[in-house]
N, C-alpha and C positions, 0 to 999 in steps of 0.2 A: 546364619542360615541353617545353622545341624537343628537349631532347637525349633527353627518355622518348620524342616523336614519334620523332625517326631510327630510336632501338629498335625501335618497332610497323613503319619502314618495313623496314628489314633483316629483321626476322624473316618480314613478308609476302613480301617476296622472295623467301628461303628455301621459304615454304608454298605462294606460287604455281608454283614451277618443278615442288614435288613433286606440285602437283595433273596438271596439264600431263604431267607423265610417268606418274603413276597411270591417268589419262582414256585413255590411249595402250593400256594396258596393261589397264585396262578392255575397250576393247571387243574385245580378243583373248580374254579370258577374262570374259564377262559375268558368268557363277555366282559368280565370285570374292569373299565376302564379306571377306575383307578388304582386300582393295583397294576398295572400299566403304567399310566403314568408317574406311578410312585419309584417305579423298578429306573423308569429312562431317566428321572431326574437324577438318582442315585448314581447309573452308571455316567450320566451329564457331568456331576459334580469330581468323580473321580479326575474324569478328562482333562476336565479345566484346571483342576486344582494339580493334578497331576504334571501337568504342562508349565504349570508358575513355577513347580519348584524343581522343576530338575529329571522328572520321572517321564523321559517323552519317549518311551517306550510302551508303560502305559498308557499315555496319551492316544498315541497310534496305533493301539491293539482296540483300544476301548471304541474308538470313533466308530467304527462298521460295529460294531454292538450296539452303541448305540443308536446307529440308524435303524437297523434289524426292527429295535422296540419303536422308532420313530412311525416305520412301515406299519407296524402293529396297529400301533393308536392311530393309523390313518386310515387302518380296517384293510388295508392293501394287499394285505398276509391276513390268514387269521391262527388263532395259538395252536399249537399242537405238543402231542407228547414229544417231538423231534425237537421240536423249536426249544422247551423248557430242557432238555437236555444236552443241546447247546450251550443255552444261554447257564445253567449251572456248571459247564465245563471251565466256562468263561470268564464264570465269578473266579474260579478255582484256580486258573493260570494268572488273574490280573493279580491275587492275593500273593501266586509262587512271585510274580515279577516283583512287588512292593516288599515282600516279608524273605526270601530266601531264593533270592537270585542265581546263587550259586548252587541248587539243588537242580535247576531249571532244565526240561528234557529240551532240547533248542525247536525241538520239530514240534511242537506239542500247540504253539501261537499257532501257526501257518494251517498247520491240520485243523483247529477251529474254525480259521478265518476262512477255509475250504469250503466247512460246510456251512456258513453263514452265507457267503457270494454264491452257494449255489441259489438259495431266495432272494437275492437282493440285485442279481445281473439280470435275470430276466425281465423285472420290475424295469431295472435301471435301463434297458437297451429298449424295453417297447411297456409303457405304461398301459396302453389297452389292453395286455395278457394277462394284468395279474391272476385274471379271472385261472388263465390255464396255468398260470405258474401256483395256483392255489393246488387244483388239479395234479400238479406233475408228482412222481415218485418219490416219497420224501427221504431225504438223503440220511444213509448210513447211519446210527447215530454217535456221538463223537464219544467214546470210551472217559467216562468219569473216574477222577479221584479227589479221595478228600485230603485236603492237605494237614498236612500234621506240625506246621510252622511253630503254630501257640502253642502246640503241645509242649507237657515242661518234664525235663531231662530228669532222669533217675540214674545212678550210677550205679551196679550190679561186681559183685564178687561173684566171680565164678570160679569153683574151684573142680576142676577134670583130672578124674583119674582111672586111663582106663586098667584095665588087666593085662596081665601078661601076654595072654595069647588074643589083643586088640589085631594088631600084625594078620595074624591066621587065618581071621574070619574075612580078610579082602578090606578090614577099614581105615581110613586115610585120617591123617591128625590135620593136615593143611588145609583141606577144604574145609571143614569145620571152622580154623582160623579165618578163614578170609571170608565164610558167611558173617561170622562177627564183624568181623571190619567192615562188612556191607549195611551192617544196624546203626553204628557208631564209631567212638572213637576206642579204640583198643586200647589196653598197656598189659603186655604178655609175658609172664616171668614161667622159665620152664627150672623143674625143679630135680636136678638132675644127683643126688645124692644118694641114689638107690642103682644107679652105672655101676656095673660089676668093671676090673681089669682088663683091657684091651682082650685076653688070651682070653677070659672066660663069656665074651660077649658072643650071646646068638642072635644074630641080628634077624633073626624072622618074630622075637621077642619085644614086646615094649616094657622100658624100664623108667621111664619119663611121667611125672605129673605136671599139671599145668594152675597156675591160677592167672587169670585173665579180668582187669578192669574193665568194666566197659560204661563209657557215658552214650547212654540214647535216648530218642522220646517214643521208644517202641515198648511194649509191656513185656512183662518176664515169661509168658505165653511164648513172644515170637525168639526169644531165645530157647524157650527149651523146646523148641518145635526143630530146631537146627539138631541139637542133637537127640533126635526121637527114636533115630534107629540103631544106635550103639548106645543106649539109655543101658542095657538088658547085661553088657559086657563091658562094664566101664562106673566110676562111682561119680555119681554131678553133685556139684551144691551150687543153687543159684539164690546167693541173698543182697537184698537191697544195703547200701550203707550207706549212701546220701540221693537225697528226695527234695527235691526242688521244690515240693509241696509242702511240706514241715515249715514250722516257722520259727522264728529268732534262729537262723542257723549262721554262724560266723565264718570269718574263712580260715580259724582252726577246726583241729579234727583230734581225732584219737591220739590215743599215746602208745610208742611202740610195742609194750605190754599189753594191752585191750588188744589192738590188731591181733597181737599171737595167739590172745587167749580166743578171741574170735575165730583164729583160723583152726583151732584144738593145737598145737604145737605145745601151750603148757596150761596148766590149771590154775584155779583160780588163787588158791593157797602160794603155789610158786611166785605169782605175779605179786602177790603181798608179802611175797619174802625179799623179791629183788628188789621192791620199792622201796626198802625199809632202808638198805643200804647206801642212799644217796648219791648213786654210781648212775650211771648211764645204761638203762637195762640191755640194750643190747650186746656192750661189751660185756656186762658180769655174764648175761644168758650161753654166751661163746666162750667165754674163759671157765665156767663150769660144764659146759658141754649139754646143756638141754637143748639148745637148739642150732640148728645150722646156719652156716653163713648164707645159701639161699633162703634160709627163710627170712634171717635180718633184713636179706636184700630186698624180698619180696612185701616186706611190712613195712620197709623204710618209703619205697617207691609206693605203696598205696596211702601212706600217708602226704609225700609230696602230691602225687596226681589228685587228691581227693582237694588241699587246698587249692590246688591251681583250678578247678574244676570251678570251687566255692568263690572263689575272688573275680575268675572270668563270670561267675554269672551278677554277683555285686555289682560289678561293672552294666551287664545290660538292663540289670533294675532298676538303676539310679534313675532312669531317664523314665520311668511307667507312669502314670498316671492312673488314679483314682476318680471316677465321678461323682462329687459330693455337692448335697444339696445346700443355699447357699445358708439356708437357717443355723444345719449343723454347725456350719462355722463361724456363726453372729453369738450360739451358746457357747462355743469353746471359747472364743476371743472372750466373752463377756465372763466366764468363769476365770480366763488366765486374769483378769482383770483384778475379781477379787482376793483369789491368790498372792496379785502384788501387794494391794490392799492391807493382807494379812500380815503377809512379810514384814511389811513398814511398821508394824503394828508389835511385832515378835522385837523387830530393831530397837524399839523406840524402850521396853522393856528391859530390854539389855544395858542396854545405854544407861538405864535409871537404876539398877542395878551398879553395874561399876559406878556409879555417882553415889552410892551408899544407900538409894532408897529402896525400899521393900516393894515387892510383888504379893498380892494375895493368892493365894489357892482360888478363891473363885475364879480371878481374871485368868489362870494359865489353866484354867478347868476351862472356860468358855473360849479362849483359842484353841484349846484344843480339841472342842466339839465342835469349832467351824472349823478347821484343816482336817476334822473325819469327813463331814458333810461334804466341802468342797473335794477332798480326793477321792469318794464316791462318785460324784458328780461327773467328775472330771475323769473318770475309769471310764463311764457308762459313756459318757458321750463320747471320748477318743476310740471305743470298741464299737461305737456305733456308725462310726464315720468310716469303717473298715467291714458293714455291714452290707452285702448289697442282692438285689433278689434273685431270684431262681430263674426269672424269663430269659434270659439270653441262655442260659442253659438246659431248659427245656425245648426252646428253641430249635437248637442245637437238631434236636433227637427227629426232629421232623423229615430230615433230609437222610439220617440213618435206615428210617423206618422206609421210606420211600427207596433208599437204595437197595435196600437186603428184602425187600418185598418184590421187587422186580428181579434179584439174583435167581431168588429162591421159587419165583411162579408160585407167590400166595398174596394173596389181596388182604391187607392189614391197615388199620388207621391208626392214626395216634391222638390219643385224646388228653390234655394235661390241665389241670387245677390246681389251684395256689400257686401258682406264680408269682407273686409277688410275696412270697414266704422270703425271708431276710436270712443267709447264712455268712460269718464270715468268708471274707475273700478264698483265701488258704483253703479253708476246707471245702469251699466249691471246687475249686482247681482240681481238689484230690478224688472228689465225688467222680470227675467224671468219666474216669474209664473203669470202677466197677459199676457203675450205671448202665455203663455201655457193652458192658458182657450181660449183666440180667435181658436186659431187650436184646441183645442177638439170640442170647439161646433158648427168649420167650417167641419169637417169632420162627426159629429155627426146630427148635425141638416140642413148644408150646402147641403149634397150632399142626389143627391138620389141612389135608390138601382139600379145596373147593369142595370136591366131590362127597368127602367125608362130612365137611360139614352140612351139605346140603340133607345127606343121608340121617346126619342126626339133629334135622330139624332146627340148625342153626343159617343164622344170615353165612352166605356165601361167603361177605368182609368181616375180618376176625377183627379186635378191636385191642389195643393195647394202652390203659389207662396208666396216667402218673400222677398221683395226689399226692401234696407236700404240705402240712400243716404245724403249728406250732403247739408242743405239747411239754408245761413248765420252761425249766431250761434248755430243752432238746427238741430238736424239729425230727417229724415223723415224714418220712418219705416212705409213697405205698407205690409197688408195679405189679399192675394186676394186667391177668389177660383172659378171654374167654374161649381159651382152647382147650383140649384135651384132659389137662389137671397131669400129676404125678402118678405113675402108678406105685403103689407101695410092695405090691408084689416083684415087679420086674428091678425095683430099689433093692429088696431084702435080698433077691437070686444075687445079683452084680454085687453086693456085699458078701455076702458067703465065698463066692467065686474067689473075689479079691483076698479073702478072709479078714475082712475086719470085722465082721461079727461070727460066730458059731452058728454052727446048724441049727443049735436048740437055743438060740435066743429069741428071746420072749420081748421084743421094742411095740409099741405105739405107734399108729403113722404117724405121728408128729417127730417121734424120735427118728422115724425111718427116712422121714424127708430130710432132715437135717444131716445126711452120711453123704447126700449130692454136696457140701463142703469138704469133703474127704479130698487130701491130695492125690492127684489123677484119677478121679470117680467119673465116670462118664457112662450110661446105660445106654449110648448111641453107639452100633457095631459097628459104623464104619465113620471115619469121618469126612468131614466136610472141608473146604472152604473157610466155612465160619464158624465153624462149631465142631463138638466130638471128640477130642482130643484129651478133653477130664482137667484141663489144666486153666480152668477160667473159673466156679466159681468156687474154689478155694481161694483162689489170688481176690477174690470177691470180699470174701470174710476176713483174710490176714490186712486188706488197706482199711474195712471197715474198723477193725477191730484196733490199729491203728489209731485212728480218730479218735478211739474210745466212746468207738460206739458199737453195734449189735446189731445184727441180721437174725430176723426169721422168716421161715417160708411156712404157706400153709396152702394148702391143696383140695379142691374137692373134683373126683372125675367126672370127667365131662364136662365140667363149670368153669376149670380155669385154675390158673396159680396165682399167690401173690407174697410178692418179699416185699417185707417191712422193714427199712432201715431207720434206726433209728441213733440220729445225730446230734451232738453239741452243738449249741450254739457258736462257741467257742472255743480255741485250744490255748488260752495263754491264761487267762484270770479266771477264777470262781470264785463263787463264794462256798467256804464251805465250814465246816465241824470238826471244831479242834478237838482228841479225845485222847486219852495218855493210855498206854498201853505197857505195864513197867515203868522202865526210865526213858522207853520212847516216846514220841509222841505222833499220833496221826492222823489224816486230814480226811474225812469222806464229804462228797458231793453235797450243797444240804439240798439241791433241787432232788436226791432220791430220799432225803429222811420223812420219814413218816410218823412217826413221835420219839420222845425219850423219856425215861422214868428210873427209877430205883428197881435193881433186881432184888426180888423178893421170895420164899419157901417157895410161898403158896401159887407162884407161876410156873411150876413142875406140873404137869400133871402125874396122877400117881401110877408107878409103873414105866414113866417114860420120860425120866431124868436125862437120860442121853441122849435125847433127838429132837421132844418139842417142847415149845413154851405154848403155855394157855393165856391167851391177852385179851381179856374180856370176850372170853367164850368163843375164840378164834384159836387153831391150833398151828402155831407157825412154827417153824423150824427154827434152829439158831446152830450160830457158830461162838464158842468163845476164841476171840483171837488171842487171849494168853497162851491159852492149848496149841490155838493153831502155829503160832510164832514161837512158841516154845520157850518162853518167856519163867526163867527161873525165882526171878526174884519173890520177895514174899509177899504174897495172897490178901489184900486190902480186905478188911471188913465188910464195907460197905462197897458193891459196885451198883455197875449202870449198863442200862442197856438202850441201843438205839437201834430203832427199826426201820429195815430201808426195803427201797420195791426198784425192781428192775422189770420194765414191761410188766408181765402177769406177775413174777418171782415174787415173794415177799419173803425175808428172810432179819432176824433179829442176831444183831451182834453185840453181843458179852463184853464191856470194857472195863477199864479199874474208873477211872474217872471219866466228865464229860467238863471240858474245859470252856470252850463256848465260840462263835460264830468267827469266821476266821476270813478275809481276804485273801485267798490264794494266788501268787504269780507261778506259773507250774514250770518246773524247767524237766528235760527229760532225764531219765536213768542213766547213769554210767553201763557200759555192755556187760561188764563184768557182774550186774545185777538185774541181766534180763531172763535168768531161770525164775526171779520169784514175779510169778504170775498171779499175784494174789495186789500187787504191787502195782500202779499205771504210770507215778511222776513222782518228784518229790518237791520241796518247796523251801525256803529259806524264812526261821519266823523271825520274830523282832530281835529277840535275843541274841541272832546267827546262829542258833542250832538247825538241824535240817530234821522235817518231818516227814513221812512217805506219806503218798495218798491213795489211799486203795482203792482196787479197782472192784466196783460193785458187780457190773456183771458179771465177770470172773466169779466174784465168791459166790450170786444167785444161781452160778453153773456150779459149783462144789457142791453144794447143798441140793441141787435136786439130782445128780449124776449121785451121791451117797443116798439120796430118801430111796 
């Protein structure tokens, strides 16, 4: 029966998302009888199926909902903005009863069901009124939230440490605590090593730091909103260390060394000194005295919490499901087929081998250009089968837009294309809450008030577009809006203020929209609700960037803004460009190369040997990565160069060798080698050496931040 229940759960999920966009879509066309009857059979099917399996709770919350829409399609009622804000409460309490029962506000059923009997008793006690019960006052409307069930857990290092005179200024360390605890799940280590001797303690003093774990499905925003007003007299770090959105993640973690060196306790030299000694780092780190017993304590505990974190959620994956079409799975079976095929085929060669007979080269030359063929194959389709489109997540934004347009008293639409743009799974999940800060603070900070835009000859409804299109190996995602635009003036002032540029600096508006990435940039004086705060679209650019992919904004006043993100199709395989760099060796993307050739005199231009290359009467810039990597070994005669484009960027990079096209499985960085940013993964090649694989936007950002 648990495995029929998953079934009622998945299929519900499916019927709630279509109600939720139906509801939407309702109350733009009320007359709409089939979107009506689409909405009652969805909530019908909940009921029923609810009721087979055990859920009769649901059952009996759904039933007067469902009559509600029954009334509806009997014209009995007719739709209103009251009724669709209901019936979304609705969607929204059956999803908390099926997905997270125990979050459940107990009064929250009964208060809908309030204001659904308020339409459906007068009907019910005297059928010749509906006429006045259409008439009568309409009820209250029932306070929405969107539930955050599906949303997927991130786990946050926070490391708090206020100032001595925390104490002084009236501020409390416990509330703070137990806002956390209100997010998630806590694990609190106080690090009490800097406590003077009983006689010399002034207790109007704080001597205490804190590092606190925390697993939630709330964004690093609503953490550091807790502590926003002891930010000023007190030092935060709030950084992610497991990400439910990442993939291939196991349920090991770090090594007691990486945590230290993560927390700053010791550097990176030390940690390859302890390691070398085959000892257990945290007793040599204590028996030489680099670090303290709380801090062992506090790196040994975020290494246990961080597996138990990874194993509890292993567990509620097992049971997920995928919806795959059934072709893809006629081509994978039919490829595993030839695979076995091959197999037999490798055995049978073996076999005649140990029996003394010979093999030619041709024959083990043509198996093994059908086991490249077939694991090609057999890449593309297993990463395709984990492909799925954009529409449920586009979706999604309809019911956003619709709520924070009614918060805010501004009239906005949502208008979305390509939807059916294909990204893997994973990196949708991760897409969706920096998606979902650009549209709040397009709709928040973007648009102006009716009146405004009446005054400047635009329609009254602002509009906010999402185009997602496939461009090479990366999908381009466009949010565009037609409000106000950026100003670049009121950017430059709130950067000077901040002081992250000078007075006398001389930026671009292009350079100058890009510093709204700045951590806590915000040119809203006060904030909101929803916005203001400066701490959303940095957190924007660090998930993007993440991804290994790239945000830009572009602006025109009065027109509108619009951020371009631009995404991977994938985060596990590429194909990419094997190229040796000394004794290293390293991998770039080949969906960004753009050609390769022999470096030669006469691609200097003359006079500007240090900055650009001439490539058929094109002046690009270039990086040598010997120079950059600092690569002592001796200077090949002959090199090469390959030229790669990021968005607009083109940039030509300097190698010894070009070794040639490369199948890449990417695995992520050790922490210990998250300063080199020039760096995205690294990769394991045939031989088991390990190559890095650079990050191209990263170096198209060195190169125009030096031009």
């Amino acid at each position: 029966m648990a495995d029929q229940s998953e079934y009622y759960r998945e299929e519900a999920r499916e019927l709630l998302e279509l109600i939720e966009q139906k509801l939407i879509d309702l109350e733009n066309q009320p007359e709409d009888t089939e979107l009506l009857n689409a909405i009652f059979r969805a909530f019908h099917t909940i009921k029923g199926s609810g009721s087979m399996f055990g859920y009769d709770e649901v059952a009996e919350f759904t039933h007067e909902i469902e009559t509600l829409f029954d009334y509806l399609r009997e014209k009995r009622i007719s739709s209103n903005k009251q009724i669709i804000d209901i019936a979304l409460s609705a969607r929204d309490h059956i999803s908390d009863l099926i997905f997270s029962p125990e979050t459940l506000d107990p009064t929250a059923g009964e208060s809908i069901l309030k204001s659904v009997r308020s339409y459906l008793e007068p009907l019910q006690s005297s059928p010749e009124s509906s006429q006045a019960a259409e008439q009568q006052p309409a009820p209250p409307p029932v306070k929405e939230s969107v539930p955050e069930s599906d949303a997927l857990e991130t786990t946050f290092r926070i490391t708090f440490s206020p100032q001595r005179e925390f104490f002084l200024r009236g501020a409390k360390v416990l509330p703070l605590l137990q806002e956390l605890e209100a997010l998630g799940t806590p694990l609190i280590f106080a690090h009490t090593g800097e406590v003077p001797p009983l006689e010399q303690i002034d207790p109007e003093l704080c001597y205490t730091n804190w590092t606190i774990l925390l697993t939630t499905t709330k964004t690093r925003n609503a953490i550091q909103d807790i502590f926003i007003f002891v930010e000023d007299y007190s030092d935060l770090h709030i950084n992610v260390i497991d990400d439910a959105a990442q993939l291939d993640i196991t349920s090991e973690y770090k090594r007691i060394g990486e945590i230290l060196y993560e927390q700053g306790y010791v550097d990176q030299e030390t940690v390859e000194s302890i390691m070398k000694q085959k000892e257990r780092f945290g007793e040599v780190a204590m028996k030489q005295g680099i670090v303290s017993k709380d801090a062992i304590d506090s790196a040994l505990g975020e290494q246990q919490y961080v597996r138990e974190v990874r194993r509890r959620r292993q567990q509620q994956q097992s049971g997920t499901t995928i919806r795959v079409k059934s072709e893809k799975l006629d081509n994978l079976v039919n490829l595993v087929g030839e695979i076995v095929t091959l197999q037999a085929r490798l055995a049978q060669y073996t076999e005649s081998a140990h029996d003394g007979d010979t093999v030619s080269v041709a024959e083990l030359e043509n198996v093994s250009e059908n086991m490249d063929r077939l694991t090609t194959e057999l890449r593309e389709n297993t990463m395709d089968i984990r492909m799925i489109p954009l529409a449920e997540t586009f979706n999604s934004f309809h019911r956003l837009v619709r709520d924070l347009s009614a918060e805010l008293g501004k009239e906005v639409e949502l208008v979305t294309s390509g939807a059916e743009t294909e990204l893997d799974k994973n990196i949708i999940d991760a897409l969706n809450d920096p998606l979902v800060h650009i549209i709040r603070n397009s709709i928040d900070h973007g648009f102006e008030s009716s009146e405004e835009r009446q005054k400047a000859g635009k329609p009254v409804s602002g509009t906010v577009s999402i185009n997602a299109e496939h461009s090479g190996a990366n999908v381009l995602i466009k949010i565009q809006d037609d409000g106000r635009g950026l100003s670049s003036e009121k950017i430059r002032k709130k950067a000077i203020q901040r002081g992250i540029i000078g007075q006398d600096s001389k930026l671009s508006d292009k350079d100058l929209y890009s510093l709204i990435f700045s951590p806590g940039f915000s040119t809203t004086e006060t904030a909101t609700s929803v916005s203001g705060r400066g701490v959303g679209m940095d957190v924007v650019k660090r998930n993007i960037e993440q991804l290994r992919g790239k945000v830009r904004i572009d602006s025109q006043p009065n027109l509108g803004t619009t951020v371009t993100l631009t995404i991977p199709l994938t985060l596990s395989i590429i194909d990419g460009l094997l190229v040796s760099i000394g004794p290293e060796r390293y991998v770039i993307n080949l969906s960004a190369v753009e050609e390769c050739f022999e470096l030669t005199p006469d691609l200097f231009p003359e006079g500007q040997r240090n900055e650009y290359l001439s490539i058929r009467g094109e002046i690009v810039p270039y990086i040598d990565l010997r120079e950059l990597f600092a690569v002592k070994t001796a200077v090949p005669q002959f090199r090469e160069i390959t030229v790669v484009k990021a968005g607009e960027s083109k940039v030509a990079l300097i190698v010894d060798s070009i070794i040639g096209q490369h199948q890449t499985v990417i695995k992520p960085l050790n922490a210990a080698l998250n300063f080199i940013q020039e760096v995205s993964g690294s990769t394991i090649l045939g031989d088991g050496t390990i190559a890095f694989i650079l990050d191209i936007n990263k170096l198209t950002e060195k190169i125009s931040t030096a031009v």
